[in-house]
mmCIF file of the N, C-alpha and C atoms, coordinates in Angstrom:
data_MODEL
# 
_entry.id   MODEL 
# 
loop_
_atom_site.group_PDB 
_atom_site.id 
_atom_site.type_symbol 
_atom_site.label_atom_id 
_atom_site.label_alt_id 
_atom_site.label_comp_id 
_atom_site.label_asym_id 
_atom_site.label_entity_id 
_atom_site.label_seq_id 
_atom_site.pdbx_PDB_ins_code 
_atom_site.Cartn_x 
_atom_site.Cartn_y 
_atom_site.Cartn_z 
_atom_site.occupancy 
_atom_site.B_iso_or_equiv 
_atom_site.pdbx_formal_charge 
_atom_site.auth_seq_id 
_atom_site.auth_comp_id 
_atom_site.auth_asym_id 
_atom_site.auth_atom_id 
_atom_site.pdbx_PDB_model_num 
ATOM 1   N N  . UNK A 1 1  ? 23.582  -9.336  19.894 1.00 0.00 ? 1  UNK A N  1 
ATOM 2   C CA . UNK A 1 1  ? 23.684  -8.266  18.937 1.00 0.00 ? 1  UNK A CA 1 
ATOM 3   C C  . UNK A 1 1  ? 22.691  -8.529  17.801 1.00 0.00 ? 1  UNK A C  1 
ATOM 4   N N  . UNK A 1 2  ? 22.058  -7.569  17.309 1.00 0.00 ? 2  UNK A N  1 
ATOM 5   C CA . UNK A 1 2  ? 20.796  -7.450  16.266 1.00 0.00 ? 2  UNK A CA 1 
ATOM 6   C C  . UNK A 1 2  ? 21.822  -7.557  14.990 1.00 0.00 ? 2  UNK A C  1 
ATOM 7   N N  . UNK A 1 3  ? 21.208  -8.784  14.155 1.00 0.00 ? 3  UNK A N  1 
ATOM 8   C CA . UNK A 1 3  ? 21.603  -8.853  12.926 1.00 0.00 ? 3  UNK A CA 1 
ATOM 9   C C  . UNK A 1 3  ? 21.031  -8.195  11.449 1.00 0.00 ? 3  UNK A C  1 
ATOM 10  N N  . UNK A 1 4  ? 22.032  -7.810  10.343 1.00 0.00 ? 4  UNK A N  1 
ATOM 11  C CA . UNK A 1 4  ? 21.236  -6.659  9.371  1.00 0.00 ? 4  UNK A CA 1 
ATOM 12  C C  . UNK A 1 4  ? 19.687  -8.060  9.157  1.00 0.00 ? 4  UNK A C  1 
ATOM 13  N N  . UNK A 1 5  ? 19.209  -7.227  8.370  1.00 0.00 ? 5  UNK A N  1 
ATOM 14  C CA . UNK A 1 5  ? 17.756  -8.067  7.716  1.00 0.00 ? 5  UNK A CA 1 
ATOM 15  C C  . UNK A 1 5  ? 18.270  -8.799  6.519  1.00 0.00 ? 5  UNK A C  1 
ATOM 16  N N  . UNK A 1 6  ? 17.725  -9.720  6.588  1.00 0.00 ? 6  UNK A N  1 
ATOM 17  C CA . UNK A 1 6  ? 17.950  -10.790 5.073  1.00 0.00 ? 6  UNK A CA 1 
ATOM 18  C C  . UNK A 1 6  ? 17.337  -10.308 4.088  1.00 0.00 ? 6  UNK A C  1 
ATOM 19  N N  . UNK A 1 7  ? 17.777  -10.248 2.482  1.00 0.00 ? 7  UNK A N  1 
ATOM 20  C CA . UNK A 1 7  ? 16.779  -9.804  1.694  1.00 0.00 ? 7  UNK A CA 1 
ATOM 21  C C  . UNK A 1 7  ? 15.670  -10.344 1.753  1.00 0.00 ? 7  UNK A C  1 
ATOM 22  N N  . UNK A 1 8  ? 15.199  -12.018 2.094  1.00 0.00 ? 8  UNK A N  1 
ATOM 23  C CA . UNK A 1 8  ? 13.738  -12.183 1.970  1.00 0.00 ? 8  UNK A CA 1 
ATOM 24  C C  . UNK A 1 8  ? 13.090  -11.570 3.184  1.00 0.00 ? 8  UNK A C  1 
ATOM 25  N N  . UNK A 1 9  ? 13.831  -11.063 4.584  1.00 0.00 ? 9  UNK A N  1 
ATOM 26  C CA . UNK A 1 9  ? 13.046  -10.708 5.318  1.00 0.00 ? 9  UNK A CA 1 
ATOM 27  C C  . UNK A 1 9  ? 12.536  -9.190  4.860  1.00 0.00 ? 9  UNK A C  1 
ATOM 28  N N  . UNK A 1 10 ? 13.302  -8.050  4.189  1.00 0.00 ? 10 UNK A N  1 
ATOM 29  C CA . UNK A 1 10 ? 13.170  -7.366  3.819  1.00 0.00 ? 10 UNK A CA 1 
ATOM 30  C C  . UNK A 1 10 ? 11.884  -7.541  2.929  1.00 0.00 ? 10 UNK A C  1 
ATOM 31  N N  . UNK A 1 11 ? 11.946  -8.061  1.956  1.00 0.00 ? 11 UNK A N  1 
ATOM 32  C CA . UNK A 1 11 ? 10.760  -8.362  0.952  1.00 0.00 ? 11 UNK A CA 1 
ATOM 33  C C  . UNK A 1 11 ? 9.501   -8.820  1.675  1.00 0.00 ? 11 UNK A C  1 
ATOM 34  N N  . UNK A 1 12 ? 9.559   -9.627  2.932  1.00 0.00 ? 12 UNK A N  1 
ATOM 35  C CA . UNK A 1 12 ? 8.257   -9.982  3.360  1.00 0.00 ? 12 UNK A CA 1 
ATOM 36  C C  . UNK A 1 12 ? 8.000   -8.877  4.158  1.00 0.00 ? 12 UNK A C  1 
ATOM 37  N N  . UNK A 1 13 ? 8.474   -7.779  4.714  1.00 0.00 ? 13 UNK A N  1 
ATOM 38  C CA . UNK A 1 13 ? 8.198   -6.555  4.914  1.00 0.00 ? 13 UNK A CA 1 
ATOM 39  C C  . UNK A 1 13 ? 7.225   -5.875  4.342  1.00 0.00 ? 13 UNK A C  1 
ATOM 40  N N  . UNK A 1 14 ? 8.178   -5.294  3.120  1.00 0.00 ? 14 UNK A N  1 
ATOM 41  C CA . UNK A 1 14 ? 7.589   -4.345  2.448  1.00 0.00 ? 14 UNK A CA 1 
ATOM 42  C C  . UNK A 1 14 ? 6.575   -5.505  1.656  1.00 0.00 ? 14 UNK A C  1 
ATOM 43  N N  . UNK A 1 15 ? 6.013   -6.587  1.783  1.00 0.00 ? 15 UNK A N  1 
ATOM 44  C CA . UNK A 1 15 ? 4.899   -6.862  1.413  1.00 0.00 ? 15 UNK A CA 1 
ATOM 45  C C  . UNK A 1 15 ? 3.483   -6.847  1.818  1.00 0.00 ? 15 UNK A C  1 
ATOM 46  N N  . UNK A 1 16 ? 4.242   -6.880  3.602  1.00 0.00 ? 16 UNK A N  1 
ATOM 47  C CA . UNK A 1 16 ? 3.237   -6.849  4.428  1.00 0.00 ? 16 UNK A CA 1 
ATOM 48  C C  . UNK A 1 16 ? 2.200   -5.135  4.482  1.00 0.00 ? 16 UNK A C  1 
ATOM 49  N N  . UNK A 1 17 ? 3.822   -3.865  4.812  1.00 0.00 ? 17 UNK A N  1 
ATOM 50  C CA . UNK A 1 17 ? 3.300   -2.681  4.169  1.00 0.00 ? 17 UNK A CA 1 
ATOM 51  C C  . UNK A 1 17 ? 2.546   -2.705  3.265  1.00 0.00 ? 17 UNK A C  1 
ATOM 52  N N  . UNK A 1 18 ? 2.925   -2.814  1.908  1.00 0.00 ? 18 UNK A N  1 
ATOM 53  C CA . UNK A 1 18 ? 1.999   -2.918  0.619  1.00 0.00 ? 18 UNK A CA 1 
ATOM 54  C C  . UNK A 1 18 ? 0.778   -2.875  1.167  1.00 0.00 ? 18 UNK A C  1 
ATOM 55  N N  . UNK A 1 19 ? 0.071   -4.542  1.330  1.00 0.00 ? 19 UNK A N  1 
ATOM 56  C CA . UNK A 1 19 ? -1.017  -4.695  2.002  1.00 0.00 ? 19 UNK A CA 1 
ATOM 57  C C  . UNK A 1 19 ? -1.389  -4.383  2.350  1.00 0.00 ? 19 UNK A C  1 
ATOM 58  N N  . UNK A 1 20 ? -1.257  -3.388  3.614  1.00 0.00 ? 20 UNK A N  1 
ATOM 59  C CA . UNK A 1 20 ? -1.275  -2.927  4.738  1.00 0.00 ? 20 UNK A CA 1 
ATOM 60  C C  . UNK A 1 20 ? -2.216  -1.627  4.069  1.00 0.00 ? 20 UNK A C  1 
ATOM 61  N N  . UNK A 1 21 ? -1.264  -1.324  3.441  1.00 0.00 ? 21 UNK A N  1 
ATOM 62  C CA . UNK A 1 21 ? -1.816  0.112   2.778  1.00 0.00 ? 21 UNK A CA 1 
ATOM 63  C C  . UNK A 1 21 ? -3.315  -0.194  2.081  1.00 0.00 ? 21 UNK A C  1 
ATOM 64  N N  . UNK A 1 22 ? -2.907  -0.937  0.908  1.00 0.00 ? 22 UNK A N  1 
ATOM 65  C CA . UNK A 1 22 ? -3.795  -0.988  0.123  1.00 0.00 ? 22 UNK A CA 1 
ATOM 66  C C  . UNK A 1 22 ? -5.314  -1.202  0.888  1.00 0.00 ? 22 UNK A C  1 
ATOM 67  N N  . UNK A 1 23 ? -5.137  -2.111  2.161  1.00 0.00 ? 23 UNK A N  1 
ATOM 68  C CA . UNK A 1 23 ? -5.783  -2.444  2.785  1.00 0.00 ? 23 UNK A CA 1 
ATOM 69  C C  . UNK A 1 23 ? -6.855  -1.177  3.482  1.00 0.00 ? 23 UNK A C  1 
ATOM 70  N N  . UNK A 1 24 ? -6.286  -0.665  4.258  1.00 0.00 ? 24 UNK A N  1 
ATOM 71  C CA . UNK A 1 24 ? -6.519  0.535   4.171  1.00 0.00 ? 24 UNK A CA 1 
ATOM 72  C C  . UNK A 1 24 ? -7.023  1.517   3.658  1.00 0.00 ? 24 UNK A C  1 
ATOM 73  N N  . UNK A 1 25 ? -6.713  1.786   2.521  1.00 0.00 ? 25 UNK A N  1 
ATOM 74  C CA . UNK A 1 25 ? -7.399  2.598   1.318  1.00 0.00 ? 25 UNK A CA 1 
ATOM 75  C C  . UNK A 1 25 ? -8.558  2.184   0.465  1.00 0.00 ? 25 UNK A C  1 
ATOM 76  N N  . UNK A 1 26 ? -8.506  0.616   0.567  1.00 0.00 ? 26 UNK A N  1 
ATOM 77  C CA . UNK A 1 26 ? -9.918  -0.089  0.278  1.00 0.00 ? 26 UNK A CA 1 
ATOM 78  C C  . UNK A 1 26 ? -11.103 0.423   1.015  1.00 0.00 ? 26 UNK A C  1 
ATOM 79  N N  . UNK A 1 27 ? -10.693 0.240   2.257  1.00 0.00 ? 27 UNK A N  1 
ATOM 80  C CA . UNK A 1 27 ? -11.290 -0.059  3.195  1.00 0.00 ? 27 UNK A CA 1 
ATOM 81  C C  . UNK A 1 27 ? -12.354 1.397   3.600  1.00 0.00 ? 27 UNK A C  1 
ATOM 82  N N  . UNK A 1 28 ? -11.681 2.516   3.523  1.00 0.00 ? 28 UNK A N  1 
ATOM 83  C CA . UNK A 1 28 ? -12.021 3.444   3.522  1.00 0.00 ? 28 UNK A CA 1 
ATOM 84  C C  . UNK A 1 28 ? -13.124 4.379   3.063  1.00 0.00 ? 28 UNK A C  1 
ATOM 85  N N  . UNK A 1 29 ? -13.110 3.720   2.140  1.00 0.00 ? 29 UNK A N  1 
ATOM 86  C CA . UNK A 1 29 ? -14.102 4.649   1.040  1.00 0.00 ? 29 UNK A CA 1 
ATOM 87  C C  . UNK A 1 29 ? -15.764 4.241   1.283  1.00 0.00 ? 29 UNK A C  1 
ATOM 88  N N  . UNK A 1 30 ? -15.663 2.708   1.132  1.00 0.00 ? 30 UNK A N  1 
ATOM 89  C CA . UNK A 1 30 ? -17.290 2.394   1.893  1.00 0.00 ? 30 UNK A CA 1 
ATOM 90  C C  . UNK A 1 30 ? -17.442 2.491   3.436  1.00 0.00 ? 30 UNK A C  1 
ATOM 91  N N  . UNK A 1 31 ? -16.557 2.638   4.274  1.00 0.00 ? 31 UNK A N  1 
ATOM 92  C CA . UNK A 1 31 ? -17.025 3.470   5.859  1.00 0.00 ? 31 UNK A CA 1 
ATOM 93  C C  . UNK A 1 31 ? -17.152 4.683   5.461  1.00 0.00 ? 31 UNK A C  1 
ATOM 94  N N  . UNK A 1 32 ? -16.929 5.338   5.082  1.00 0.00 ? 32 UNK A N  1 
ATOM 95  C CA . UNK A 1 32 ? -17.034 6.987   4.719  1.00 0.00 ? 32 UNK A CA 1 
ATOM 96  C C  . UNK A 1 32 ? -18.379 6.944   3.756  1.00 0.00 ? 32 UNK A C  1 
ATOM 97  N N  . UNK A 1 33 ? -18.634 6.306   2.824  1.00 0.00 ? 33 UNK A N  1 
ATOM 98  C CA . UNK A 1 33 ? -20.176 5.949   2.101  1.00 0.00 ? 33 UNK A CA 1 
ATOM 99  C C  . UNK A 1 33 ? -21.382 5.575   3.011  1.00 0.00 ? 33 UNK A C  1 
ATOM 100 N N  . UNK A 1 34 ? -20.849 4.862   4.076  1.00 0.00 ? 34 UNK A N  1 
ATOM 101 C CA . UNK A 1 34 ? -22.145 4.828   5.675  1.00 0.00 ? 34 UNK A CA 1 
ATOM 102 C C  . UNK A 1 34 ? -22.562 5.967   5.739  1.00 0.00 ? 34 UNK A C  1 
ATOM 103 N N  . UNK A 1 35 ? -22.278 7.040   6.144  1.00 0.00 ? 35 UNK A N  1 
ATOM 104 C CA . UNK A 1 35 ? -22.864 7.966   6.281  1.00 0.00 ? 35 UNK A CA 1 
ATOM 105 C C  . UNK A 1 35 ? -23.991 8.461   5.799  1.00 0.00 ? 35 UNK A C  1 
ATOM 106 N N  . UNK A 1 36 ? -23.795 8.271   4.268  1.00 0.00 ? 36 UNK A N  1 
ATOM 107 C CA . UNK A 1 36 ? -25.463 8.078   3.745  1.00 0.00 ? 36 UNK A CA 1 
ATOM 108 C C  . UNK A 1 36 ? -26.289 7.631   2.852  1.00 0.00 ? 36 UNK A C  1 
ATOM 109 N N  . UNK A 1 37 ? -25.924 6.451   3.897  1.00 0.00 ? 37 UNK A N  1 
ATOM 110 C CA . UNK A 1 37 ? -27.124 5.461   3.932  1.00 0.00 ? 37 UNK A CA 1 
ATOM 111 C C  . UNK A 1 37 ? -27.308 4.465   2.614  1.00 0.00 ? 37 UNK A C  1 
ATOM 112 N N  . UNK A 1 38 ? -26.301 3.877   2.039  1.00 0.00 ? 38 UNK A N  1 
ATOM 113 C CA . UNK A 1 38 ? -25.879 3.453   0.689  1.00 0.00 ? 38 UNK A CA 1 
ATOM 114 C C  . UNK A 1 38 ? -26.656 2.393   0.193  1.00 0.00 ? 38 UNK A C  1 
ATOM 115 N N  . UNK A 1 39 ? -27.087 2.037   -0.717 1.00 0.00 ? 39 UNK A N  1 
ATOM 116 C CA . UNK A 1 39 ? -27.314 0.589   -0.981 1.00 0.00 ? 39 UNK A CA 1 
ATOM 117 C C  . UNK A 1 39 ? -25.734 -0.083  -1.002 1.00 0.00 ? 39 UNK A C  1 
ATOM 118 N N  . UNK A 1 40 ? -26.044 -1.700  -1.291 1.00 0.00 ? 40 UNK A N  1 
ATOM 119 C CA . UNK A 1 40 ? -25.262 -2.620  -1.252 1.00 0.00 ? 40 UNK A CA 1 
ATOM 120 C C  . UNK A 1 40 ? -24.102 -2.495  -2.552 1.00 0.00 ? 40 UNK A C  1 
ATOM 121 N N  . UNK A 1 41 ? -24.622 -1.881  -3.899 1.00 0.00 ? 41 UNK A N  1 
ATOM 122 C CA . UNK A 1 41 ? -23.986 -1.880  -4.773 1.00 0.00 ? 41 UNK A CA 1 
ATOM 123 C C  . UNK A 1 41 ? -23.407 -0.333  -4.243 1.00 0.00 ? 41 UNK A C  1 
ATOM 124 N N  . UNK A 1 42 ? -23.881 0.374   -3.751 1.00 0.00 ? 42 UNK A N  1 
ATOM 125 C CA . UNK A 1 42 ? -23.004 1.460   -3.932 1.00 0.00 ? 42 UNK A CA 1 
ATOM 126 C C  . UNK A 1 42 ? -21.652 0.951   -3.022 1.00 0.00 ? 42 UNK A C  1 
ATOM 127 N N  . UNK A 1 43 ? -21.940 0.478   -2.264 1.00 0.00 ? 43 UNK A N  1 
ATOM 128 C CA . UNK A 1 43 ? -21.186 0.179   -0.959 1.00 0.00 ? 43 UNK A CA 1 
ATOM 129 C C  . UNK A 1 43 ? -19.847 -0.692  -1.757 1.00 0.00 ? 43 UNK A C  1 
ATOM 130 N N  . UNK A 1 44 ? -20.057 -1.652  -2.841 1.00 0.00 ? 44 UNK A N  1 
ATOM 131 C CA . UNK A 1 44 ? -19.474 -2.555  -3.701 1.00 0.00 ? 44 UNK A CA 1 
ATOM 132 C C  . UNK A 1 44 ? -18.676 -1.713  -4.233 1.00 0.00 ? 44 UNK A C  1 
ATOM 133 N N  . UNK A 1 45 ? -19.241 -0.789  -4.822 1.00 0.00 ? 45 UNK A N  1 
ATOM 134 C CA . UNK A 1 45 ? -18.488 0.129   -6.166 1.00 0.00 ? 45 UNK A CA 1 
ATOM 135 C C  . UNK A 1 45 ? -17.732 0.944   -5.277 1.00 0.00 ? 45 UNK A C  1 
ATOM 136 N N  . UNK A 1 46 ? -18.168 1.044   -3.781 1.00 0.00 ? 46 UNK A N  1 
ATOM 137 C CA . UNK A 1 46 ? -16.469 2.681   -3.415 1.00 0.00 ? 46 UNK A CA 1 
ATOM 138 C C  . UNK A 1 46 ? -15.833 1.162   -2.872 1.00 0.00 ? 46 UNK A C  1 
ATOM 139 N N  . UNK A 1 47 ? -15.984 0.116   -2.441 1.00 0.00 ? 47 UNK A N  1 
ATOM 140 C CA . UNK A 1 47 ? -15.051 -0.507  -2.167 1.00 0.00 ? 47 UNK A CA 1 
ATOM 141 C C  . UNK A 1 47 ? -13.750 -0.915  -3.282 1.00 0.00 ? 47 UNK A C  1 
ATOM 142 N N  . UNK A 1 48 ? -14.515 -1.524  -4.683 1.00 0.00 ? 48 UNK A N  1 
ATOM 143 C CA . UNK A 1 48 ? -13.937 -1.485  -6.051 1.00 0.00 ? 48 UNK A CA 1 
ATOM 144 C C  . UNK A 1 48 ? -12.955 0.211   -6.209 1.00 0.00 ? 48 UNK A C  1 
ATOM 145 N N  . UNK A 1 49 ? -13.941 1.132   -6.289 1.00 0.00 ? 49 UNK A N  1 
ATOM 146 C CA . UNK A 1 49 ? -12.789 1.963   -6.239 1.00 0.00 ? 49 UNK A CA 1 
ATOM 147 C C  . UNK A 1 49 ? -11.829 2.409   -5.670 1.00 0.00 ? 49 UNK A C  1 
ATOM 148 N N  . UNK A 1 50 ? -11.703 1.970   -4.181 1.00 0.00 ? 50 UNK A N  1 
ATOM 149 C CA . UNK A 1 50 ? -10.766 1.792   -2.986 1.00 0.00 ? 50 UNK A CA 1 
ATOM 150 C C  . UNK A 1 50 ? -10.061 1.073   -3.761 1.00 0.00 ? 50 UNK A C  1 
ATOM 151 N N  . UNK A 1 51 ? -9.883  -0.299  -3.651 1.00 0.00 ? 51 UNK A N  1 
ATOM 152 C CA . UNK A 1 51 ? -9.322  -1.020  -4.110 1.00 0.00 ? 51 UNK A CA 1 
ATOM 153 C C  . UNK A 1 51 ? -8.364  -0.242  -5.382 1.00 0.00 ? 51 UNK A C  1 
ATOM 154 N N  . UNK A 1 52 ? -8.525  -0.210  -6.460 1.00 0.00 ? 52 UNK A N  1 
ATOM 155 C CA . UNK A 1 52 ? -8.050  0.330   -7.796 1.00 0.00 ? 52 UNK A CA 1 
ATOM 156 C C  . UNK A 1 52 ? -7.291  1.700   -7.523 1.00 0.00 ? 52 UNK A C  1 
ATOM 157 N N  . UNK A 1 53 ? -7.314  2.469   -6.282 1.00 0.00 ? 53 UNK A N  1 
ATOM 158 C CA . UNK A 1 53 ? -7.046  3.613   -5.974 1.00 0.00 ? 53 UNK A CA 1 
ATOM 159 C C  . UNK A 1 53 ? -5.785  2.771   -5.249 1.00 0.00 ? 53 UNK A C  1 
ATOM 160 N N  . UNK A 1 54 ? -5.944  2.398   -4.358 1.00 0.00 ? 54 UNK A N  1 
ATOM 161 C CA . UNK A 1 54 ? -5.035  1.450   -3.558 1.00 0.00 ? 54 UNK A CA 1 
ATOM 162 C C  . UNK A 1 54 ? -3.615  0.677   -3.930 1.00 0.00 ? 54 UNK A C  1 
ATOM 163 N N  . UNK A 1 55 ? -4.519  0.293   -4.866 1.00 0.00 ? 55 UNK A N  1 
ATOM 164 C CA . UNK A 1 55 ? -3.325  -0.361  -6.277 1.00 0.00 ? 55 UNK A CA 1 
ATOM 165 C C  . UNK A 1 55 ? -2.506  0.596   -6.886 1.00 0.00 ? 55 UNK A C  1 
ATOM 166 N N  . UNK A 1 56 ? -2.861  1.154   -7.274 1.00 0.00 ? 56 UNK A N  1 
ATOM 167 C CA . UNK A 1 56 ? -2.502  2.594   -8.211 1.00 0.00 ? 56 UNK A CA 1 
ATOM 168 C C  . UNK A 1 56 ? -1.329  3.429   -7.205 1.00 0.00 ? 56 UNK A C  1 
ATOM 169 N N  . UNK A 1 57 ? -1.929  3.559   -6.086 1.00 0.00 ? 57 UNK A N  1 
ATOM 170 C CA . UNK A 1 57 ? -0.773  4.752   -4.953 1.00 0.00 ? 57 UNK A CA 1 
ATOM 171 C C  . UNK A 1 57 ? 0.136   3.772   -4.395 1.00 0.00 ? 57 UNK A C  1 
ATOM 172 N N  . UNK A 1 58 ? -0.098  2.092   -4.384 1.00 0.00 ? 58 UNK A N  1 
ATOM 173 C CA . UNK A 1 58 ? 1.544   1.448   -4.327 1.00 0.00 ? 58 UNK A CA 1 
ATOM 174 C C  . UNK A 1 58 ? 2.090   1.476   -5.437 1.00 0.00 ? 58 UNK A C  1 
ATOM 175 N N  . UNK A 1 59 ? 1.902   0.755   -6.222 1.00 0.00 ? 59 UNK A N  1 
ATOM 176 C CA . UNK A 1 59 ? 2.556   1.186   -7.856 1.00 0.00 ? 59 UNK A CA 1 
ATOM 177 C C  . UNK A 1 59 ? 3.349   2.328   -7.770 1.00 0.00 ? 59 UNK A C  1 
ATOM 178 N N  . UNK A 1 60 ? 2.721   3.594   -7.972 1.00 0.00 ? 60 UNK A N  1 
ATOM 179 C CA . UNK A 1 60 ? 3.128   4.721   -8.059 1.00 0.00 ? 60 UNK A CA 1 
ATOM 180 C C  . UNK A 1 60 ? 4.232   5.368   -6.948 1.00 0.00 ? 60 UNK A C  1 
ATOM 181 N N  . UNK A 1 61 ? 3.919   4.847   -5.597 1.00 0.00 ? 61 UNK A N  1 
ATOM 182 C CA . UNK A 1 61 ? 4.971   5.164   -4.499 1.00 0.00 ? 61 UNK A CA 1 
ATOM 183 C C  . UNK A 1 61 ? 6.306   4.154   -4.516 1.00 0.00 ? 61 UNK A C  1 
ATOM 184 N N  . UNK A 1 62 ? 5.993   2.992   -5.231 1.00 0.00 ? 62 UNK A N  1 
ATOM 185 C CA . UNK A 1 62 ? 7.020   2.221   -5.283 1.00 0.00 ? 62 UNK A CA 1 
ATOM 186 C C  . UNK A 1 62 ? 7.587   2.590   -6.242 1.00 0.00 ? 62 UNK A C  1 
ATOM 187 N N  . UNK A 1 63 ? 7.124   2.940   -7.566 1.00 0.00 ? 63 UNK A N  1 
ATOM 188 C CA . UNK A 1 63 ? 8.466   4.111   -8.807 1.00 0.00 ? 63 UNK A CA 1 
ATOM 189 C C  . UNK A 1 63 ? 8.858   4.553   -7.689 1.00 0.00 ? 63 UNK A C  1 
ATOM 190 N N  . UNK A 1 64 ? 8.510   5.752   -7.570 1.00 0.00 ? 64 UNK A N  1 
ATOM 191 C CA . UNK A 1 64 ? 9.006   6.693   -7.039 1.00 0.00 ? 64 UNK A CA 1 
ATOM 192 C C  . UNK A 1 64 ? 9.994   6.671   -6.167 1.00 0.00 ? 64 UNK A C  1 
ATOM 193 N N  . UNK A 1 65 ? 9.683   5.733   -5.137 1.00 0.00 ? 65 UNK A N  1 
ATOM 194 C CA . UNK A 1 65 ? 10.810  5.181   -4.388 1.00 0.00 ? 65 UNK A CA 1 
ATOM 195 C C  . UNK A 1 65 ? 11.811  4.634   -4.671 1.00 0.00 ? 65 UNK A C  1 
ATOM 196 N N  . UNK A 1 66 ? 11.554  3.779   -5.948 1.00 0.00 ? 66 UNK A N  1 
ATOM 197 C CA . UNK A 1 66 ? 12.604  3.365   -6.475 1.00 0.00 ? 66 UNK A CA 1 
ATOM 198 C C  . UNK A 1 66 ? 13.651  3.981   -7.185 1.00 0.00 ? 66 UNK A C  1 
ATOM 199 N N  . UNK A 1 67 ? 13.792  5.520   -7.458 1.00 0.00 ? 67 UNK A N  1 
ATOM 200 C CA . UNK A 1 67 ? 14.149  6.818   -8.408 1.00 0.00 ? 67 UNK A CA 1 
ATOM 201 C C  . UNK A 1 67 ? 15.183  7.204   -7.357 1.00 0.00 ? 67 UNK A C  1 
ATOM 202 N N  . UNK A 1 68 ? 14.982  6.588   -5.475 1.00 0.00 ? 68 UNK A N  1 
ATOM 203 C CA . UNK A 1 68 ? 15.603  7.373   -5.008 1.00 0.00 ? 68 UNK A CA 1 
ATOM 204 C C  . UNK A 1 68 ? 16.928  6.580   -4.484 1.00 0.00 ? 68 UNK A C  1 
ATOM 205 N N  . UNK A 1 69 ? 16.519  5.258   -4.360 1.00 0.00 ? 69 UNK A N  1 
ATOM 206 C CA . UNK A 1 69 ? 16.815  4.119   -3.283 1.00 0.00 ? 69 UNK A CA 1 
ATOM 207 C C  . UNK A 1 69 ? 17.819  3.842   -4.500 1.00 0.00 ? 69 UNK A C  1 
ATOM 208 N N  . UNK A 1 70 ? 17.639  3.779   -5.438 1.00 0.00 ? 70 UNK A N  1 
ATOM 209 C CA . UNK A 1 70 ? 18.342  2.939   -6.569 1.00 0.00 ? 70 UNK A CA 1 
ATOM 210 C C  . UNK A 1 70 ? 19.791  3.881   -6.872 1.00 0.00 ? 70 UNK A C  1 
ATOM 211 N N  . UNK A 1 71 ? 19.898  5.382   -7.356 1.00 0.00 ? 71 UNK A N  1 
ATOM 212 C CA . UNK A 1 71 ? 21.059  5.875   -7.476 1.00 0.00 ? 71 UNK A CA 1 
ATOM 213 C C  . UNK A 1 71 ? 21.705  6.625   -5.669 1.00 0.00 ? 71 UNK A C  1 
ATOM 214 N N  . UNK A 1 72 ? 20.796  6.574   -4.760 1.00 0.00 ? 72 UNK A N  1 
ATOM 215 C CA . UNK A 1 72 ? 21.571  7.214   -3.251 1.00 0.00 ? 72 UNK A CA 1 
ATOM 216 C C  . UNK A 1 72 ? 22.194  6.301   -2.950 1.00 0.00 ? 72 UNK A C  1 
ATOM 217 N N  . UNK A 1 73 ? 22.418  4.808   -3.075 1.00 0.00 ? 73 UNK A N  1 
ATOM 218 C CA . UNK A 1 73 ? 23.076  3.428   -1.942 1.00 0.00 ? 73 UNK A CA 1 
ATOM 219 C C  . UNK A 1 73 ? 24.417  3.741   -2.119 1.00 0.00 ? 73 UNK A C  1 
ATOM 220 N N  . UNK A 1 74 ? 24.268  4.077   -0.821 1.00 0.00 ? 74 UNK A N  1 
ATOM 221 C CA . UNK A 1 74 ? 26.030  4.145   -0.452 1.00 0.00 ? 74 UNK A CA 1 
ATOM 222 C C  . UNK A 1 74 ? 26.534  2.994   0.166  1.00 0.00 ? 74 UNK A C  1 
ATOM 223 N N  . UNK A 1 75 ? 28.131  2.709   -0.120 1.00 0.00 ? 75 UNK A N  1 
ATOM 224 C CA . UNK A 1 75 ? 28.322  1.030   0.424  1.00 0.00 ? 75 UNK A CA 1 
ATOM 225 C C  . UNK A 1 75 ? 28.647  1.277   1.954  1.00 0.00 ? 75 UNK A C  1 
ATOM 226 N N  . UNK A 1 76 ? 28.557  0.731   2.535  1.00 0.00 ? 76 UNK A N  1 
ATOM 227 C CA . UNK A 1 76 ? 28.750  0.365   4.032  1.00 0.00 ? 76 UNK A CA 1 
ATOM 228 C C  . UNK A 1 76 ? 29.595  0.398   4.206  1.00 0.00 ? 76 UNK A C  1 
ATOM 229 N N  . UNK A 1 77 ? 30.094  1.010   5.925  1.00 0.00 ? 77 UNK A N  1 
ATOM 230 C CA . UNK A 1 77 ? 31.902  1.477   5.929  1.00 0.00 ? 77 UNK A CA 1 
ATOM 231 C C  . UNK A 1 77 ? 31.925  0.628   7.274  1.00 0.00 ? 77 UNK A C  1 
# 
């Protein structure tokens, strides 16, 4: 039988998500800048702004999430 999740397994979860994301959204912005034909600093600066964008939409999704998760917990029957 599958046991609930431990809070640290929970937390190394949603850390890995986090990452995951941010990762992602970094990542993005200088493949999409290939197209044309960038120098090295430009390529630097959409990665920097990936990054800072990245940061910003976990932050912001984690409020948010937290607005919902925090007053809905119902106790377990």
């Amino acid at each position: 039988m599958v046991e609930p999740m431990t809070p640290a397994e929970r937390d190394a979860g949603n850390r890995k998500i986090k990452a995951g994301f941010v990762l992602l959204v970094t990542v993005s912005p200088p493949l999409i800048s290939l197209l044309g034909d960038p120098t090295v600093t430009q390529i630097a600066a959409a990665a920097a702004g990936g990054l800072l964008l990245g940061l910003l939409l976990v932050w912001y999704l984690g409020r948010l999430a937290s607005e919902f998760t925090s007053s809905s917990r119902r106790p377990r029957r």
